[in-house]
LONU-109789 format. One line per 2 residues: their letters; for each residue x, y, z of C-alpha. Coordinates in Angstrom, 3 decimals, m for minus. Example, Ala and Ser with C-alpha at 12.3 -4.5 7.8 and 13.67 -1.06 7.14 Angstrom:
REM residues 2
as> 12.300/m4.500/7.800  13.670/m1.060/7.140
This chain:
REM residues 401
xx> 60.546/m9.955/39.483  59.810/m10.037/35.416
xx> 56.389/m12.026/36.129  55.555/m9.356/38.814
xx> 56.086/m6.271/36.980  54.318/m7.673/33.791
xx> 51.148/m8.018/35.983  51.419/m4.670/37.641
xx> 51.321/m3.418/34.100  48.982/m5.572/32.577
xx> 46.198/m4.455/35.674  46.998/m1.026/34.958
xx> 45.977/m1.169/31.722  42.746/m3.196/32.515
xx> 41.930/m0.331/35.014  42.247/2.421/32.451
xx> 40.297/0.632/29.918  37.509/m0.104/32.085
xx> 37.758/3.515/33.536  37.396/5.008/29.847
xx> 34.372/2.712/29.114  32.669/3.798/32.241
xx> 33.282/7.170/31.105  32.264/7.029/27.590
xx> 29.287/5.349/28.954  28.344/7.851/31.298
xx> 28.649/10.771/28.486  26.477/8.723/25.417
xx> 23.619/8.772/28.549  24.239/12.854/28.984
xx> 23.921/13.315/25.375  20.955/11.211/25.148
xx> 18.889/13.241/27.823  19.563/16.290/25.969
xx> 18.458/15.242/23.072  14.964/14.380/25.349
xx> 15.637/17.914/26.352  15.506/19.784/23.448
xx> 13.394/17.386/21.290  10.319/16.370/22.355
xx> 9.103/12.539/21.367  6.427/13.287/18.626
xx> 4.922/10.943/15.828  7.202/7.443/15.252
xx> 8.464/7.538/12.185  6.705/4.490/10.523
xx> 3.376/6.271/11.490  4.761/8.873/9.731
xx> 5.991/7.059/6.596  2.412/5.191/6.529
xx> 1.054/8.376/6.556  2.459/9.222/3.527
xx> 1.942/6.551/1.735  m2.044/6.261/1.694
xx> m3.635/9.902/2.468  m5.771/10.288/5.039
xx> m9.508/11.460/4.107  m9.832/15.612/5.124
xx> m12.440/15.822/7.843  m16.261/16.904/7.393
xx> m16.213/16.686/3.445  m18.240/14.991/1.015
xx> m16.716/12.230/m1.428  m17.053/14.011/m4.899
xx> m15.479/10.918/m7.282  m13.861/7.593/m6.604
xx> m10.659/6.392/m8.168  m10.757/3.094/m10.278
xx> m8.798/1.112/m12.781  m5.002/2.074/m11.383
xx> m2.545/0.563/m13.726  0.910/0.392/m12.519
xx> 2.549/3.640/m10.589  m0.281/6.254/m9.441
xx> 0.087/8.741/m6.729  m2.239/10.732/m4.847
xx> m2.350/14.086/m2.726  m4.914/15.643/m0.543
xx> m5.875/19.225/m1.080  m4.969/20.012/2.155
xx> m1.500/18.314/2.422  1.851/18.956/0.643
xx> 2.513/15.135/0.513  2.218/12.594/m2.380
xx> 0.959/9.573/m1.331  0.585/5.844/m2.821
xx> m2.766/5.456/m4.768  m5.515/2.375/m4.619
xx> m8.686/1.553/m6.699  m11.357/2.432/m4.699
xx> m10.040/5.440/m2.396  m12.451/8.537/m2.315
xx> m11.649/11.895/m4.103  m12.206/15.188/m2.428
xx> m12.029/18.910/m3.747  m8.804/19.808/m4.681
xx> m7.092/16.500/m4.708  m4.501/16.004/m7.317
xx> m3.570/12.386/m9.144  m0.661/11.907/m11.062
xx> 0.429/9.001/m13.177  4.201/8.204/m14.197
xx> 5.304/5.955/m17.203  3.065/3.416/m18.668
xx> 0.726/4.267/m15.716  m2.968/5.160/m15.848
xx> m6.418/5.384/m13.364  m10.154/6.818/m13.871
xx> m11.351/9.206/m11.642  m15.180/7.885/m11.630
xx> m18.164/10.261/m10.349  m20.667/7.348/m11.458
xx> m20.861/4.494/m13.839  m21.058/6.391/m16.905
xx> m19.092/9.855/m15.857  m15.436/9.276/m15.942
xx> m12.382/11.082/m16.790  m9.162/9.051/m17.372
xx> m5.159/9.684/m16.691  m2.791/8.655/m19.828
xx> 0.724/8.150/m18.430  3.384/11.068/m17.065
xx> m0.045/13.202/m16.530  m1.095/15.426/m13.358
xx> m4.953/15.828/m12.523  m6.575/18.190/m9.973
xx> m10.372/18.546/m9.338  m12.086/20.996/m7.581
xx> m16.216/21.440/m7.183  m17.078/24.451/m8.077
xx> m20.570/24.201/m5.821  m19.690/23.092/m3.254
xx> m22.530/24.995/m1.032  m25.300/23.555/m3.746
xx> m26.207/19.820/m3.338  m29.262/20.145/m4.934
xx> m28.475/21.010/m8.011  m26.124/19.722/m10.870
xx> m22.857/19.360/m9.412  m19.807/21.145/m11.128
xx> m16.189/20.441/m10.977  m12.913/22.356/m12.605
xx> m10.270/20.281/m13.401  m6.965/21.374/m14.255
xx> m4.950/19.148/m16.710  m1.086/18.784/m17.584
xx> m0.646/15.633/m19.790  m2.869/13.322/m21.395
xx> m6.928/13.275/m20.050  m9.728/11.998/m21.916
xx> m13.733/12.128/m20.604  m17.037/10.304/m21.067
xx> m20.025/12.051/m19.547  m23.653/10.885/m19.752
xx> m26.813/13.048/m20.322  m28.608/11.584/m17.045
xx> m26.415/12.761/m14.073  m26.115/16.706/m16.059
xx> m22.564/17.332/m14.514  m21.176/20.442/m14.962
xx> m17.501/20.330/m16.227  m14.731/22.965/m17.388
xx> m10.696/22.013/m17.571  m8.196/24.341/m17.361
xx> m4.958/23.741/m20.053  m2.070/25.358/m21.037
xx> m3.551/28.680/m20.076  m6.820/28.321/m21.268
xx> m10.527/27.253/m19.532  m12.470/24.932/m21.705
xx> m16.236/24.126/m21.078  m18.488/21.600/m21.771
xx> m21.880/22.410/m22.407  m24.129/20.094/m20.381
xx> m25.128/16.597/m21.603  m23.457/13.441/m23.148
xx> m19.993/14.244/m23.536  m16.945/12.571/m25.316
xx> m13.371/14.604/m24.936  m9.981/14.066/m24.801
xx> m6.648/16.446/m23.630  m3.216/15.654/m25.135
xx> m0.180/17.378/m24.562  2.091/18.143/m27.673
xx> 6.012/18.335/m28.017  5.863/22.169/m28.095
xx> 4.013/22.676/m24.697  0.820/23.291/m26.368
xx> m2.002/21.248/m25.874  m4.647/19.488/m28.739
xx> m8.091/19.121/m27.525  m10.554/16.700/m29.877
xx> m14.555/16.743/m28.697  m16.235/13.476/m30.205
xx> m19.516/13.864/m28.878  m20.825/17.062/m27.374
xx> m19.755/20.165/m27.395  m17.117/22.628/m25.682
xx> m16.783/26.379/m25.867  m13.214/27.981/m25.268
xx> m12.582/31.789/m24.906  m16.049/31.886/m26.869
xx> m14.857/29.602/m29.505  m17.104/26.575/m30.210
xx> m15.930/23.204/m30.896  m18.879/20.683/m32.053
xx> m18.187/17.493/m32.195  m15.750/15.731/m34.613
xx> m13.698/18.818/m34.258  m10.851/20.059/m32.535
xx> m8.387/23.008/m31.709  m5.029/23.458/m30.004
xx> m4.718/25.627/m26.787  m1.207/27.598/m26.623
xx> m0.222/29.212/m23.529  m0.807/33.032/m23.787
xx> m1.892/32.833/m27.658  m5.150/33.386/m28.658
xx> m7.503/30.431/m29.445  m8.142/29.498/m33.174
xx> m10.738/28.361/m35.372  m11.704/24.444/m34.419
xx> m10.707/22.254/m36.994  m12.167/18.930/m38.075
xx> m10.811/15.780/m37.089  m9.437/13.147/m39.445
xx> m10.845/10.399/m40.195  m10.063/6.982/m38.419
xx> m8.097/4.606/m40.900  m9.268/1.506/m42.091
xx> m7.388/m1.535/m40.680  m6.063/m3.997/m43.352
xx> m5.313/m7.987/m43.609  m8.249/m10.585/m42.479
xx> m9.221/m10.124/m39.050  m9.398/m11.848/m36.924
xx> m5.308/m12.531/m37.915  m4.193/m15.827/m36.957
xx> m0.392/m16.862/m36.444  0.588/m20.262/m35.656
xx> 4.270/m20.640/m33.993  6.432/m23.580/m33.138
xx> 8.926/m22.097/m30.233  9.526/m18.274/m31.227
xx> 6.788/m16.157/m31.575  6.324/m14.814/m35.002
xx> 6.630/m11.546/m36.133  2.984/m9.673/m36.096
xx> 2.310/m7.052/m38.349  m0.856/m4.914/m37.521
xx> m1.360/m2.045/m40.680  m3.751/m0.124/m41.594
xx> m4.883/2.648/m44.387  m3.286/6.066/m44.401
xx> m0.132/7.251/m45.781  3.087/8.617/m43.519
xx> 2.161/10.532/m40.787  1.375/10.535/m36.975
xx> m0.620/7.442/m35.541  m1.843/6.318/m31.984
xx> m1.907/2.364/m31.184  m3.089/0.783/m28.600
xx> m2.469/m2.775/m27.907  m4.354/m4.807/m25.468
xx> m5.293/m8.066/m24.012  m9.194/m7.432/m23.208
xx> m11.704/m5.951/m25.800  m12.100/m2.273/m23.602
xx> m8.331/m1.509/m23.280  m7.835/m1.505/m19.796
xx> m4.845/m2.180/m19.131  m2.382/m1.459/m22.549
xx> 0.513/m3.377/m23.650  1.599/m1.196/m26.456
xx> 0.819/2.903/m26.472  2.624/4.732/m28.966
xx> 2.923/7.284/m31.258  3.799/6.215/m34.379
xx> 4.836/7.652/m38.195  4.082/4.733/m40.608
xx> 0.815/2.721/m41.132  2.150/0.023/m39.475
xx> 2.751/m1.883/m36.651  5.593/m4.851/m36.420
xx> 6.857/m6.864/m33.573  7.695/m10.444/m32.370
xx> 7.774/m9.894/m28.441  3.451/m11.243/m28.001
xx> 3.257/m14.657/m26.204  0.122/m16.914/m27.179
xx> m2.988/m15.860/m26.624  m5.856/m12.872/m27.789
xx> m4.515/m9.382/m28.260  m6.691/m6.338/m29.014
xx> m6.015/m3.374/m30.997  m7.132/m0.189/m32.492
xx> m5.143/3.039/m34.216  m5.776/6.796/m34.783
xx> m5.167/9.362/m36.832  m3.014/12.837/m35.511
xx> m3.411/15.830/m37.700  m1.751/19.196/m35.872
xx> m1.572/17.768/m32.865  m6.061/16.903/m32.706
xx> m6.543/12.863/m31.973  m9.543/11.472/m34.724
xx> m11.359/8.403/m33.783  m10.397/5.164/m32.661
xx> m10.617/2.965/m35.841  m12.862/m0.249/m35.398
xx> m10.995/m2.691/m33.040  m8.887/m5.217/m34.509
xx> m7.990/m9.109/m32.991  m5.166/m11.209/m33.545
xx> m4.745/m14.339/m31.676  m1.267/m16.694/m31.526
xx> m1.262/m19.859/m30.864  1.726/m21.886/m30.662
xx> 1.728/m26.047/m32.062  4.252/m28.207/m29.940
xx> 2.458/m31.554/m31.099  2.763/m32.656/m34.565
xx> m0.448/m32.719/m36.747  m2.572/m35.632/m37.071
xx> m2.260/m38.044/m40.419  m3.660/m41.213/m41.574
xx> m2.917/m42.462/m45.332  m4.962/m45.539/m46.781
xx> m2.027/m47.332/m48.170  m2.742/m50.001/m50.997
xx> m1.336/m53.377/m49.368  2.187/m54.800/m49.537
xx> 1.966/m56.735/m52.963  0.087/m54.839/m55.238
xx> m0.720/m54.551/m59.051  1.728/m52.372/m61.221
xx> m0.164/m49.211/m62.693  m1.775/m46.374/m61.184
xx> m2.966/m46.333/m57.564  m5.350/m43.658/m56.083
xx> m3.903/m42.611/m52.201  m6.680/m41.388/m49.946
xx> m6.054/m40.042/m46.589  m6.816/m37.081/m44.057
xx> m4.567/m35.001/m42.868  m5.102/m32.245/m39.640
xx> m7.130/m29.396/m41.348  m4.852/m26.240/m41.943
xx> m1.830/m28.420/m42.558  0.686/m28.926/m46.335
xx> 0.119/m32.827/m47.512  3.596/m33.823/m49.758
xx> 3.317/m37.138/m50.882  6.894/m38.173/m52.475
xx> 8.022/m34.523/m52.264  5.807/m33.492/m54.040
xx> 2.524/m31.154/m52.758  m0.872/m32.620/m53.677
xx> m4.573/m30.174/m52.762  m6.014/m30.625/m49.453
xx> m9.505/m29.915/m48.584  m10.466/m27.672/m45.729
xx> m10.924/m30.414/m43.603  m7.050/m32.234/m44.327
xx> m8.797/m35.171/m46.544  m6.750/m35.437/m49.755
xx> m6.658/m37.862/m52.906  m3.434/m38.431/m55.183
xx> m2.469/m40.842/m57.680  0.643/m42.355/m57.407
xx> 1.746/m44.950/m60.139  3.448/m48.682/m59.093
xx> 6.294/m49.668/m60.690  7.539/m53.350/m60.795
xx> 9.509/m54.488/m57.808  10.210/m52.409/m54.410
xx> 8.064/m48.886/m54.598  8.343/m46.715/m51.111
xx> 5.544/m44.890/m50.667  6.083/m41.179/m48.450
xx> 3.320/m38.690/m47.029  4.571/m35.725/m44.699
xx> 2.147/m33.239/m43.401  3.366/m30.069/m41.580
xx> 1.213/m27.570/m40.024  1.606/m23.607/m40.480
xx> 4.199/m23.868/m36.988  6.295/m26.217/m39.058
xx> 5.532/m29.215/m37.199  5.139/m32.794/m39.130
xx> 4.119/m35.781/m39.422  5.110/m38.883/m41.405
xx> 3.634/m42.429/m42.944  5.530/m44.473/m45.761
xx> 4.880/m48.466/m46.876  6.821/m50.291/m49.544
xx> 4.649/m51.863/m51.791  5.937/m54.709/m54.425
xx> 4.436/m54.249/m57.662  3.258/m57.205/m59.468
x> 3.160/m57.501/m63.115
């Protein structure tokens, strides 16, 4: 009677779970086709998110630039959309597109081969053409700058360009052009004209001068711009390593102040390594790998950027293999007196012969006297190259009276 009852209860509760399944079933189903209902199906959402992430060309308008030379995070939004998408080298720029950059990021915006502007890092970029009904004639563009923008224009495409920053309109008078926009700790921002010339609020700025826009204060009289320093120590600057890298020191003229280095691994500083601001003439670290490295330094005086200073080149190489030595011993029973060593060493390398250093030429051959002495004389030459590596040779000569 136990076994009986046990079923009857054990059916029962199969029949209610199965009846509560059915019915959970049956309302996840109802609550589905309202959601149909009341929300259409529209755009999948990984349309959307690719959507997002490359911008879509506007329709029925005319490629103004192209952008080139993207270095790490850049991000780009139509003029027509609210939505930041990823950037790639080669996408077409429209009016009113906006580019912005984020830390150690950079791109060009490129409306030829020799009329470019280019994005520092943390910087926000929006061009607009001004003519847009006039293709005939010399095309002209507003841009409006927060962060770091510099420009190189040529005198054979005669593009027309102004920049808008912190509060004030700059213009370029027509022709070959050399610029550059930097933001300063106080919101203000320095501009520097190298070649060319630019007119604000009917101020002129020649070249080799500069001036610092502040927003709602009047513009001031342009300034000149300091010199670029002189770089010190041989150059190219060679430094040999063994495993660590070595500590590299790049310096230059100029006392305390505010300096700009760049470090990079190609000749045209493409893509930079080291950008910073800095306070002393110098530059010291021991983080470079082997290989060529590329730099050049400024000079900031209130906040206007001088000249690049002529490039400088350091290379590091680092020795694993010990340096190359041969010593023309004299033979294993030789004459008592004085004995004159000849050998050749691997050219940049220390020669010690018995502890002591002896002159090597600068292709490693070196002479030394050594004197015999009666009986068992042990001969020792070590050469070590500027990584510390070395290299031995010894013989024991008997001297004979």
């Amino acid at each position: 009677m136990r076994g009986g009852a046990r079923i009857k209860s054990w059916r029962g509760l199969a029949l209610e779970a199965g009846g509560t399944l059915v019915l959970v079933l049956a309302l996840f189903w109802l609550f589905i086709l309202l959601l149909y209902a009341l929300f259409p199906s529209g755009t999948p959402l990984k349309e959307l998110i690719q959507g997002s992430l490359e911008p879509d060309a506007p329709p029925e308008k005319h490629a103004e630039a192209t952008l080139a030379d993207l270095t790490h995070d850049v991000r780009l939004r139509r003029g027509t959309s609210i939505a930041w998408g990823g950037a790639s080298a080669g996408m077409p720029l429209f009016s009113q597109d906006a580019v912005q950059t984020f830390d150690r990021s950079g791109a060009t915006i490129s409306f030829g081969a020799r009329d470019q502007l280019s994005l520092g890092s943390n910087s926000l970029v929006v061009v607009t053409r001004m003519d847009a009904r006039d293709e005939a004639g010399p095309r002209s563009y507003r841009v409006q700058v927060e962060g770091e923008l510099s420009g190189e224009l040529s005198a054979a495409r005669k593009l027309r360009l102004e920049f808008a920053a912190a509060g004030h309109l700059a213009r370029l008078k027509p022709g070959a052009a050399r610029f550059r926009v930097a933001p300063n700790d106080d919101n203000s921002a320095s501009v520097a004209v190298y070649s060319g010339e630019l007119q604000v609020g009917g101020v002129r700025v020649p070249a080799d001068y500069g001036l610092t826009l502040r927003q709602g204060v009047p513009v001031g009289a342009a300034v000149p711009l300091p010199p670029a320093p002189q770089l010190s120590g041989p150059q190219p600057a060679l430094y040999r390593y063994r495993k660590l890298p070595p500590l590299v020191r790049l310096a230059w003229s100029g006392e305390a102040g505010r300096y700009h280095l760049q470090l990079s691994r190609t000749p045209r500083f493409q893509r930079l390594l080291v950008d910073e601001k800095l306070a002393t003439p110098e530059f010291v670290t021991g983080k470079l790998t082997g290989g060529d490295y590329f730099w050049r330094v400024s000079r900031v005086e209130g906040g206007a950027e001088g000249t690049f200073s002529a490039t400088g080149r350091c290379r590091l190489e680092q020795l694993l293999r010990p340096p190359g030595l041969t010593v023309e011993f004299p033979p294993g029973r030789a004459a008592t007196g004085p004995y004159v060593l000849t050998g050749r060493a691997e050219a940049g390398s220390r020669v010690f012969v018995d502890g002591a250093e002896v002159a090597a030429g600068s292709s490693g051959a070196f002479t030394h006297q050594v004197r015999l002495q009666p009986g068992v004389n042990l001969i020792r030459v070590e050469a070590v190259d500027p990584a510390g590596n070395a290299s031995y040779a010894s013989r024991v000569v008997y001297g004979s009276p």
